[in-house]
C-alpha positions as CSV (number, residue, x, y, z in Angstrom):
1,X,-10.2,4.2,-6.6
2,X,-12.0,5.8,-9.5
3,X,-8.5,6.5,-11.2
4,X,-6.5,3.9,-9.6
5,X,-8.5,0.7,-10.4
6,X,-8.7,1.1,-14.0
7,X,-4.8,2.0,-13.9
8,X,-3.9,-1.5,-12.7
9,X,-7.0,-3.2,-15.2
10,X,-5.2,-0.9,-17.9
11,X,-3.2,-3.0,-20.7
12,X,-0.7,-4.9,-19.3
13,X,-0.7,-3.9,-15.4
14,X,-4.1,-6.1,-16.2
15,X,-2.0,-9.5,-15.7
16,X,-1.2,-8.4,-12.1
17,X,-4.9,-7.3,-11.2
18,X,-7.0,-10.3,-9.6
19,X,-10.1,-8.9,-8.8
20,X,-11.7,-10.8,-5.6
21,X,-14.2,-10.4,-2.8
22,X,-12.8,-9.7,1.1
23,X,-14.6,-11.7,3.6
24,X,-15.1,-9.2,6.9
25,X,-15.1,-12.0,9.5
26,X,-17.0,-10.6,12.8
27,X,-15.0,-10.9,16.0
28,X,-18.7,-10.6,18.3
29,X,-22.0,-10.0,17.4
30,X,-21.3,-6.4,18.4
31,X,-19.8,-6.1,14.7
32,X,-22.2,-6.9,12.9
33,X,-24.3,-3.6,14.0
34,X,-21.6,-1.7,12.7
35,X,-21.7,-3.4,9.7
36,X,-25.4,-2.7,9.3
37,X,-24.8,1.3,10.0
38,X,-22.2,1.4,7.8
39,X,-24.7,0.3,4.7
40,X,-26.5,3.5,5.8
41,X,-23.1,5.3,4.6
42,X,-23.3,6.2,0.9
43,X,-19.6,6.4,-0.2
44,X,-19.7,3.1,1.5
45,X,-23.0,1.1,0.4
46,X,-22.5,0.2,-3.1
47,X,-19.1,-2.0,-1.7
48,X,-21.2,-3.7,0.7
49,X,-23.2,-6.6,0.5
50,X,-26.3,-6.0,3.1
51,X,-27.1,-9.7,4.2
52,X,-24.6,-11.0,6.8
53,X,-23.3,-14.4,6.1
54,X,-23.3,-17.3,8.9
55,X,-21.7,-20.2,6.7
56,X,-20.2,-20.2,3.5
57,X,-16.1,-19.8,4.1
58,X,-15.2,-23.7,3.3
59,X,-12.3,-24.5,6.3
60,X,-13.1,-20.5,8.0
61,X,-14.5,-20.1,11.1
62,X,-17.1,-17.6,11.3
63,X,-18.8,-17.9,14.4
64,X,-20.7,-14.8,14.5
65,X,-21.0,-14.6,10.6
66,X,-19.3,-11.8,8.0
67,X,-20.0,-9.4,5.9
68,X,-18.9,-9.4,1.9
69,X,-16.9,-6.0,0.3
70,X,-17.4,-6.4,-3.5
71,X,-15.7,-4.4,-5.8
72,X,-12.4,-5.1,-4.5
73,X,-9.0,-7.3,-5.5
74,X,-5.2,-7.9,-5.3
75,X,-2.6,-6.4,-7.0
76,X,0.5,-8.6,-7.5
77,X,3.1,-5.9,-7.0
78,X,6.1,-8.1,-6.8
79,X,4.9,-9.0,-10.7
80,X,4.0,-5.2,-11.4
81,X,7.4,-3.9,-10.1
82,X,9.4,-6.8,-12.3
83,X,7.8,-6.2,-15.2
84,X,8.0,-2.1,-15.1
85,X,11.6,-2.3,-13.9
86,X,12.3,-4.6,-16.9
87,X,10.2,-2.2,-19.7
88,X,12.3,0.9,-18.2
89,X,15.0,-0.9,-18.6
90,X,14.6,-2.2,-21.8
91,X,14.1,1.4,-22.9
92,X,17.4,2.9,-20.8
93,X,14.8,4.8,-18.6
94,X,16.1,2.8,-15.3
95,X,19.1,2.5,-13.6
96,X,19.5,0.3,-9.8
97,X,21.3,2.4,-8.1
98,X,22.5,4.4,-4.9
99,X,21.2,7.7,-4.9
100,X,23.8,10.4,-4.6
101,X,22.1,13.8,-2.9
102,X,25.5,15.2,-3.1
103,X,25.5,15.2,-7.6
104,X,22.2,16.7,-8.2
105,X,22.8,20.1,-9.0
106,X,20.0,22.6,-9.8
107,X,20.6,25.0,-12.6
108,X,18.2,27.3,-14.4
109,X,16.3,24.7,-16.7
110,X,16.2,22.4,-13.7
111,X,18.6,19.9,-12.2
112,X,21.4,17.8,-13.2
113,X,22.2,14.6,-11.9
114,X,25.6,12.8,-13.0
115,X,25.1,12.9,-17.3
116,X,21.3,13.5,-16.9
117,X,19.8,16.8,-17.0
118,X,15.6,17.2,-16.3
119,X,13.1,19.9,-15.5
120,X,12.1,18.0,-12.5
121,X,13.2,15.3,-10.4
122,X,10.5,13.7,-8.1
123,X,11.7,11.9,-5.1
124,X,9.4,9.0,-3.9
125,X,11.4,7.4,-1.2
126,X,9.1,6.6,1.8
127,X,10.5,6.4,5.3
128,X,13.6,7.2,3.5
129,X,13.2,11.1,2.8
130,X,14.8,11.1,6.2
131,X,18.5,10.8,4.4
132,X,17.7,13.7,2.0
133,X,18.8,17.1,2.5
134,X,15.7,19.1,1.0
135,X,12.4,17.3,2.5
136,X,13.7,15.6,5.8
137,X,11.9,18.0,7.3
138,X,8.5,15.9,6.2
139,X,7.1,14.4,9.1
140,X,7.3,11.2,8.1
141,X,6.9,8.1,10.5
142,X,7.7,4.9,9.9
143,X,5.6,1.9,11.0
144,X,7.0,-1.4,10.7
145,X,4.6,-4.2,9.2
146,X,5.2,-7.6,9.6
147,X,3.6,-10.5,7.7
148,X,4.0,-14.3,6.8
149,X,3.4,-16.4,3.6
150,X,2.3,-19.8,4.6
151,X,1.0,-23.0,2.6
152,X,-1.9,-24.3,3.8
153,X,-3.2,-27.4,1.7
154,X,-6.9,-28.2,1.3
155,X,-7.8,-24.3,2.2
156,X,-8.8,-23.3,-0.9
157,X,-9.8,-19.9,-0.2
158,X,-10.5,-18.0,-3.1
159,X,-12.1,-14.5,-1.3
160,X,-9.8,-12.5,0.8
161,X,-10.6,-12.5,4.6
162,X,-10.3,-9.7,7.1
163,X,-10.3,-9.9,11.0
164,X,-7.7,-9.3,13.4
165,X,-5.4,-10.2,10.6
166,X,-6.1,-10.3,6.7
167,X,-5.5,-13.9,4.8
168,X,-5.0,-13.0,0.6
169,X,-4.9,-16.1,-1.2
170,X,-1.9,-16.0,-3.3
171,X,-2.7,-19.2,-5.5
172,X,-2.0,-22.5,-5.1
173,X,-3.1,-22.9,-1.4
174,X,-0.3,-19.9,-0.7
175,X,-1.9,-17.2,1.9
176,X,-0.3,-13.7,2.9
177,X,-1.0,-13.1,6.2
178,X,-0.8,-9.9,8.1
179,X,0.0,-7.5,9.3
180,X,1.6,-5.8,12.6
181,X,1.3,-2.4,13.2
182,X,4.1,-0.8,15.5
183,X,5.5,3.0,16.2
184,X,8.1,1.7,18.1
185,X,10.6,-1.1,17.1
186,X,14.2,-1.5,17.5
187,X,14.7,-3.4,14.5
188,X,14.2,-3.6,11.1
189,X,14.3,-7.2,10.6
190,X,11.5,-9.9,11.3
191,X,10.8,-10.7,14.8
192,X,10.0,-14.0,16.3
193,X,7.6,-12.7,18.8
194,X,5.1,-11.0,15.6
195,X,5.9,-13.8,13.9
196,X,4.5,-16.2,17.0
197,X,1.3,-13.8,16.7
198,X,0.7,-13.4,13.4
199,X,0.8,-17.5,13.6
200,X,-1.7,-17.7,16.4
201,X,-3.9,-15.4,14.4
202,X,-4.0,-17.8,11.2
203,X,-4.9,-20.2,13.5
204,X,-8.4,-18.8,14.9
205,X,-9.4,-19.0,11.5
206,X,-8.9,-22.7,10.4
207,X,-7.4,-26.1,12.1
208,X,-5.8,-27.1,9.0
209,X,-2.1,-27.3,8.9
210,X,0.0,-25.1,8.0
211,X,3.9,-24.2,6.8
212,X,5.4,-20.8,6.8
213,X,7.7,-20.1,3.6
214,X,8.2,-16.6,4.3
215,X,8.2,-14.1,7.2
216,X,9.3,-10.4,6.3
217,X,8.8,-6.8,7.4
218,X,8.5,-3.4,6.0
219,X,8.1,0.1,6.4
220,X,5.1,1.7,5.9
221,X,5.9,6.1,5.7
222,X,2.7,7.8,7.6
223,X,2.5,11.3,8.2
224,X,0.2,12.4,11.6
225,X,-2.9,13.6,9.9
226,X,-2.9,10.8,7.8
227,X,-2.9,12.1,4.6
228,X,-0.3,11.9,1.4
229,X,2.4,14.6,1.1
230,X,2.8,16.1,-2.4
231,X,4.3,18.9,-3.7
232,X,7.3,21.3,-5.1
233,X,10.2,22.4,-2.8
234,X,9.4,25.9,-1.7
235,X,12.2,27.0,-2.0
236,X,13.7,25.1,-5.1
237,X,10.7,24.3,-7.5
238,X,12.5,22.0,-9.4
239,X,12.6,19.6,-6.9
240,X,9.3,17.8,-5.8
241,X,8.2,14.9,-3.6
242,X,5.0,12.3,-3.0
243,X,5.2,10.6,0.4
244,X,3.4,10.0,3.3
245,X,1.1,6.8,1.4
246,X,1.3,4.8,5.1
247,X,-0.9,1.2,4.3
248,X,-2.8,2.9,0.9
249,X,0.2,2.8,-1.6
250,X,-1.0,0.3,-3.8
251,X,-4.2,2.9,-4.4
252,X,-2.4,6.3,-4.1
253,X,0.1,5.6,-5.9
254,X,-1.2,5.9,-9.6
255,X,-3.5,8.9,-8.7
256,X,-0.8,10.7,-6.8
257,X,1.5,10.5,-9.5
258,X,-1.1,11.6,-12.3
259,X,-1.8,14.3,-10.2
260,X,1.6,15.7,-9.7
261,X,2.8,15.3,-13.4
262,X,-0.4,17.3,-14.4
263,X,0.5,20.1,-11.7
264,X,3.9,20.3,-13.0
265,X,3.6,20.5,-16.4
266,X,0.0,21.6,-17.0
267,X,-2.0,22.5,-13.9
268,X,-1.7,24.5,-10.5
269,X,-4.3,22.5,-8.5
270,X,-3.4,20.4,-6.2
271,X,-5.7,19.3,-3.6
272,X,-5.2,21.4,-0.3
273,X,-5.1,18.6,2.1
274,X,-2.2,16.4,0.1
275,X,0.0,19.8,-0.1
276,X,3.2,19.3,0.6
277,X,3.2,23.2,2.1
278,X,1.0,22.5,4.8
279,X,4.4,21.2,6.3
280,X,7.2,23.1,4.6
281,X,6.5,27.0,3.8
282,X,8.7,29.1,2.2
Protein backbone atom coordinates (compact mmCIF):
# COMPACT_ATOMS: atom_id res chain seq x y z
CA UNK A 1 0.00 0.00 0.00
CA UNK A 2 2.85 2.34 0.97
CA UNK A 3 4.09 2.27 -2.79
CA UNK A 4 1.01 1.36 -4.49
CA UNK A 5 -1.37 4.14 -3.26
CA UNK A 6 0.61 7.04 -4.17
CA UNK A 7 1.11 5.23 -7.70
CA UNK A 8 -2.54 5.38 -8.60
CA UNK A 9 -2.78 9.31 -6.71
CA UNK A 10 0.41 9.88 -9.02
CA UNK A 11 -0.32 12.46 -12.03
CA UNK A 12 -2.80 11.27 -14.12
CA UNK A 13 -3.58 7.60 -12.71
CA UNK A 14 -5.08 10.41 -10.08
CA UNK A 15 -8.41 10.64 -12.31
CA UNK A 16 -9.13 6.95 -11.69
CA UNK A 17 -8.31 7.05 -7.80
CA UNK A 18 -11.69 7.70 -5.70
CA UNK A 19 -10.62 7.49 -2.39
CA UNK A 20 -13.67 6.21 -0.03
CA UNK A 21 -14.51 4.59 3.28
CA UNK A 22 -15.72 0.58 3.38
CA UNK A 23 -18.51 -0.01 5.60
CA UNK A 24 -17.77 -3.67 7.44
CA UNK A 25 -21.39 -4.63 7.98
CA UNK A 26 -21.55 -7.28 11.06
CA UNK A 27 -23.36 -10.53 10.19
CA UNK A 28 -23.92 -11.28 14.39
CA UNK A 29 -22.86 -9.60 17.29
CA UNK A 30 -20.11 -12.23 17.34
CA UNK A 31 -18.27 -9.86 14.81
CA UNK A 32 -18.08 -7.21 16.34
CA UNK A 33 -15.54 -8.82 19.09
CA UNK A 34 -13.41 -9.51 16.33
CA UNK A 35 -13.54 -6.23 15.22
CA UNK A 36 -12.52 -4.91 18.71
CA UNK A 37 -9.35 -7.38 18.78
CA UNK A 38 -8.32 -6.56 15.63
CA UNK A 39 -7.82 -2.58 16.87
CA UNK A 40 -5.41 -4.30 19.33
CA UNK A 41 -3.37 -5.26 15.87
CA UNK A 42 -0.92 -2.55 14.98
CA UNK A 43 -0.43 -2.91 11.21
CA UNK A 44 -4.15 -2.87 11.43
CA UNK A 45 -5.22 0.03 13.93
CA UNK A 46 -4.53 3.13 12.19
CA UNK A 47 -7.29 1.77 9.23
CA UNK A 48 -9.79 1.27 11.77
CA UNK A 49 -12.18 3.32 13.22
CA UNK A 50 -12.68 1.97 17.06
CA UNK A 51 -16.48 2.99 17.77
CA UNK A 52 -18.91 0.51 16.14
CA UNK A 53 -21.70 2.11 14.24
CA UNK A 54 -25.47 1.10 14.79
CA UNK A 55 -27.13 3.58 12.26
CA UNK A 56 -25.83 5.71 9.79
CA UNK A 57 -25.89 3.68 6.23
CA UNK A 58 -29.11 5.69 4.62
CA UNK A 59 -31.26 2.56 2.86
CA UNK A 60 -28.41 -0.31 4.61
CA UNK A 61 -29.41 -2.59 7.03
CA UNK A 62 -27.12 -2.98 9.80
CA UNK A 63 -28.70 -4.81 12.40
CA UNK A 64 -25.88 -5.61 14.53
CA UNK A 65 -23.91 -2.26 13.60
CA UNK A 66 -20.40 -1.95 11.42
CA UNK A 67 -17.24 -1.02 11.71
CA UNK A 68 -15.48 1.93 9.38
CA UNK A 69 -11.79 1.11 7.38
CA UNK A 70 -10.43 4.55 6.54
CA UNK A 71 -7.72 4.97 4.37
CA UNK A 72 -9.08 3.09 1.63
CA UNK A 73 -10.71 3.72 -2.15
CA UNK A 74 -11.51 2.47 -5.69
CA UNK A 75 -9.59 2.35 -8.45
CA UNK A 76 -11.42 2.62 -11.86
CA UNK A 77 -9.34 0.14 -13.79
CA UNK A 78 -11.59 -0.09 -16.75
CA UNK A 79 -10.49 3.97 -17.04
CA UNK A 80 -6.84 3.21 -15.99
CA UNK A 81 -6.35 0.38 -18.55
CA UNK A 82 -8.11 2.71 -21.53
CA UNK A 83 -6.15 5.44 -20.87
CA UNK A 84 -2.58 3.55 -20.59
CA UNK A 85 -3.42 1.35 -23.55
CA UNK A 86 -4.21 4.64 -25.49
CA UNK A 87 -0.72 6.64 -24.21
CA UNK A 88 1.27 3.26 -25.27
CA UNK A 89 -0.25 3.43 -28.19
CA UNK A 90 0.03 6.85 -28.98
CA UNK A 91 3.76 6.36 -28.41
CA UNK A 92 4.03 2.81 -30.68
CA UNK A 93 4.87 1.01 -27.30
CA UNK A 94 1.54 -1.30 -27.66
CA UNK A 95 0.34 -3.64 -29.95
CA UNK A 96 -3.32 -5.95 -29.36
CA UNK A 97 -2.31 -8.87 -30.23
CA UNK A 98 -2.02 -12.81 -30.06
CA UNK A 99 1.04 -13.81 -28.39
CA UNK A 100 3.20 -16.16 -30.47
CA UNK A 101 5.48 -18.46 -27.86
CA UNK A 102 6.66 -20.03 -31.04
CA UNK A 103 8.68 -16.30 -32.51
CA UNK A 104 10.41 -15.35 -29.34
CA UNK A 105 13.84 -16.40 -29.79
CA UNK A 106 16.54 -15.79 -27.18
CA UNK A 107 19.93 -14.77 -28.34
CA UNK A 108 22.92 -13.47 -26.39
CA UNK A 109 21.67 -9.70 -25.76
CA UNK A 110 18.29 -11.14 -24.92
CA UNK A 111 15.27 -12.16 -26.90
CA UNK A 112 13.74 -11.37 -30.17
CA UNK A 113 10.29 -11.38 -30.87
CA UNK A 114 9.00 -10.82 -34.62
CA UNK A 115 11.02 -7.10 -35.57
CA UNK A 116 11.55 -6.38 -31.78
CA UNK A 117 14.66 -7.23 -30.00
CA UNK A 118 14.83 -6.49 -25.79
CA UNK A 119 17.01 -7.54 -22.83
CA UNK A 120 14.04 -8.86 -21.17
CA UNK A 121 10.60 -9.78 -21.85
CA UNK A 122 8.26 -10.00 -18.79
CA UNK A 123 5.23 -12.18 -19.08
CA UNK A 124 2.26 -11.18 -16.89
CA UNK A 125 -0.48 -13.40 -18.07
CA UNK A 126 -2.42 -14.66 -15.02
CA UNK A 127 -4.24 -17.99 -15.22
CA UNK A 128 -2.83 -17.95 -18.57
CA UNK A 129 0.93 -18.88 -18.04
CA UNK A 130 -0.70 -22.31 -18.40
CA UNK A 131 -0.28 -21.94 -22.50
CA UNK A 132 3.45 -20.96 -22.14
CA UNK A 133 6.16 -23.21 -22.67
CA UNK A 134 8.78 -21.80 -19.97
CA UNK A 135 6.69 -21.08 -16.58
CA UNK A 136 3.58 -23.53 -16.93
CA UNK A 137 5.10 -25.24 -14.50
CA UNK A 138 3.88 -22.23 -11.93
CA UNK A 139 1.33 -23.49 -9.80
CA UNK A 140 -1.11 -21.29 -10.76
CA UNK A 141 -4.89 -21.86 -9.88
CA UNK A 142 -7.55 -20.26 -11.27
CA UNK A 143 -10.55 -19.04 -9.23
CA UNK A 144 -13.53 -17.90 -11.06
CA UNK A 145 -15.18 -14.58 -9.67
CA UNK A 146 -18.44 -13.60 -10.46
CA UNK A 147 -20.09 -10.20 -9.98
CA UNK A 148 -23.12 -8.00 -11.10
CA UNK A 149 -23.55 -4.16 -11.80
CA UNK A 150 -26.98 -3.13 -10.82
CA UNK A 151 -28.83 0.30 -10.64
CA UNK A 152 -30.37 0.96 -7.73
CA UNK A 153 -32.19 4.48 -7.58
CA UNK A 154 -32.53 6.44 -4.36
CA UNK A 155 -29.39 4.29 -2.68
CA UNK A 156 -27.14 6.78 -2.68
CA UNK A 157 -24.35 5.08 -1.09
CA UNK A 158 -21.33 6.94 -1.19
CA UNK A 159 -18.90 4.46 1.36
CA UNK A 160 -18.13 1.01 0.10
CA UNK A 161 -19.87 -1.84 2.07
CA UNK A 162 -18.51 -5.22 2.94
CA UNK A 163 -20.40 -8.43 4.25
CA UNK A 164 -21.11 -11.56 2.65
CA UNK A 165 -20.69 -9.63 -0.49
CA UNK A 166 -19.03 -6.09 -1.22
CA UNK A 167 -21.40 -3.20 -2.80
CA UNK A 168 -18.81 -0.27 -4.51
CA UNK A 169 -20.70 2.55 -5.55
CA UNK A 170 -19.82 3.22 -9.12
CA UNK A 171 -21.60 6.72 -9.41
CA UNK A 172 -24.86 7.57 -10.30
CA UNK A 173 -26.75 5.06 -8.14
CA UNK A 174 -24.52 2.16 -10.19
CA UNK A 175 -23.25 -0.55 -7.49
CA UNK A 176 -20.60 -3.49 -8.24
CA UNK A 177 -21.56 -6.23 -6.49
CA UNK A 178 -19.58 -9.26 -5.61
CA UNK A 179 -18.02 -11.63 -5.65
CA UNK A 180 -18.04 -15.61 -5.88
CA UNK A 181 -15.27 -17.53 -5.00
CA UNK A 182 -14.94 -21.09 -6.74
CA UNK A 183 -11.97 -23.84 -7.31
CA UNK A 184 -14.06 -25.77 -9.27
CA UNK A 185 -16.26 -24.54 -12.29
CA UNK A 186 -16.96 -25.94 -15.62
CA UNK A 187 -17.34 -22.78 -17.24
CA UNK A 188 -15.92 -19.75 -17.89
CA UNK A 189 -18.97 -17.84 -18.63
CA UNK A 190 -21.55 -16.19 -16.07
CA UNK A 191 -23.79 -18.56 -14.33
CA UNK A 192 -27.34 -18.07 -13.49
CA UNK A 193 -27.25 -19.91 -10.27
CA UNK A 194 -24.12 -17.08 -8.78
CA UNK A 195 -25.94 -14.69 -10.42
CA UNK A 196 -29.43 -15.73 -8.39
CA UNK A 197 -26.96 -15.51 -5.17
CA UNK A 198 -25.12 -12.65 -5.70
CA UNK A 199 -28.82 -11.10 -6.17
CA UNK A 200 -30.22 -12.42 -2.99
CA UNK A 201 -27.11 -11.04 -1.25
CA UNK A 202 -27.86 -7.27 -2.57
CA UNK A 203 -30.97 -7.83 -1.24
CA UNK A 204 -30.17 -8.42 2.63
CA UNK A 205 -28.80 -5.12 2.47
CA UNK A 206 -31.69 -2.83 1.17
CA UNK A 207 -35.44 -3.25 -0.05
CA UNK A 208 -35.10 -0.80 -2.65
CA UNK A 209 -35.37 -1.89 -6.25
CA UNK A 210 -33.09 -2.83 -8.25
CA UNK A 211 -31.99 -3.63 -12.16
CA UNK A 212 -28.91 -5.61 -13.15
CA UNK A 213 -26.99 -4.10 -16.31
CA UNK A 214 -24.20 -6.31 -16.06
CA UNK A 215 -23.27 -9.87 -14.81
CA UNK A 216 -19.60 -11.05 -15.71
CA UNK A 217 -16.91 -13.37 -14.51
CA UNK A 218 -13.22 -13.59 -14.25
CA UNK A 219 -10.28 -15.39 -13.35
CA UNK A 220 -8.43 -14.56 -10.48
CA UNK A 221 -4.44 -16.59 -10.76
CA UNK A 222 -3.73 -17.84 -7.00
CA UNK A 223 -0.83 -19.75 -6.17
CA UNK A 224 -1.25 -22.32 -2.73
CA UNK A 225 0.74 -20.31 -0.23
CA UNK A 226 -0.83 -17.36 -1.30
CA UNK A 227 1.78 -15.25 -2.23
CA UNK A 228 2.91 -13.39 -5.74
CA UNK A 229 5.32 -15.28 -8.04
CA UNK A 230 8.14 -13.18 -9.37
CA UNK A 231 11.23 -13.82 -10.86
CA UNK A 232 13.82 -14.74 -13.82
CA UNK A 233 13.71 -18.16 -15.69
CA UNK A 234 16.32 -20.31 -14.21
CA UNK A 235 17.31 -21.53 -16.73
CA UNK A 236 16.99 -18.61 -19.42
CA UNK A 237 17.46 -15.29 -17.44
CA UNK A 238 16.16 -13.25 -20.09
CA UNK A 239 12.96 -14.35 -19.65
CA UNK A 240 10.95 -13.28 -16.36
CA UNK A 241 7.40 -13.52 -14.93
CA UNK A 242 5.03 -11.75 -12.06
CA UNK A 243 1.91 -13.96 -11.36
CA UNK A 244 0.17 -15.43 -8.78
CA UNK A 245 -1.76 -11.70 -7.65
CA UNK A 246 -5.19 -13.94 -6.88
CA UNK A 247 -7.98 -10.92 -5.43
CA UNK A 248 -4.86 -8.22 -4.60
CA UNK A 249 -3.90 -7.08 -8.27
CA UNK A 250 -5.11 -3.73 -8.13
CA UNK A 251 -2.39 -3.33 -5.02
CA UNK A 252 0.49 -5.73 -6.24
CA UNK A 253 0.51 -4.71 -9.27
CA UNK A 254 2.57 -1.33 -9.24
CA UNK A 255 4.91 -2.65 -6.43
CA UNK A 256 5.56 -5.93 -8.05
CA UNK A 257 6.48 -4.35 -11.19
CA UNK A 258 8.81 -1.64 -9.52
CA UNK A 259 10.30 -4.32 -7.87
CA UNK A 260 11.23 -6.54 -10.73
CA UNK A 261 12.43 -3.72 -13.12
CA UNK A 262 14.79 -2.55 -10.18
CA UNK A 263 16.04 -6.41 -9.82
CA UNK A 264 16.69 -6.61 -13.42
CA UNK A 265 18.42 -3.77 -14.20
CA UNK A 266 19.82 -2.43 -10.89
CA UNK A 267 19.36 -4.72 -7.93
CA UNK A 268 19.54 -8.57 -6.86
CA UNK A 269 16.99 -8.50 -4.00
CA UNK A 270 14.06 -9.73 -4.33
CA UNK A 271 11.96 -10.62 -1.46
CA UNK A 272 12.37 -14.44 -0.58
CA UNK A 273 8.79 -15.28 -0.16
CA UNK A 274 7.56 -13.64 -3.79
CA UNK A 275 10.56 -15.69 -5.55
CA UNK A 276 9.66 -17.20 -8.41
CA UNK A 277 12.50 -20.12 -7.41
CA UNK A 278 10.77 -21.33 -4.57
CA UNK A 279 8.81 -23.14 -7.39
CA UNK A 280 11.15 -23.54 -10.35
CA UNK A 281 14.93 -24.38 -9.51
CA UNK A 282 17.48 -24.71 -11.84
Amino acid sequence: MDFSIPYYANTANGNFQHPMSIYRVFAKAAEQNNWMEALDKPALSPYMVGTIQNQGINNIATPHGFGEVQHTGRIDINGLLHYASSELTRSSAFVREQFDYDALKMTNEGVTYKQWSARHIVFAEGVGVKHNPWFAALPIVPNKGEWLTVSCKGLQLEQMIKGSVFIVPLGNDRYRVGATYARAFESLAPTAEKKAWLMNQFKKYTDLPFEVLFHGAGLRPTVPDRRPVVGRHPQFPSLSCINGLGSLGVLWAPYLASLLVKHLYASPFLPEDLQLRRFMHT
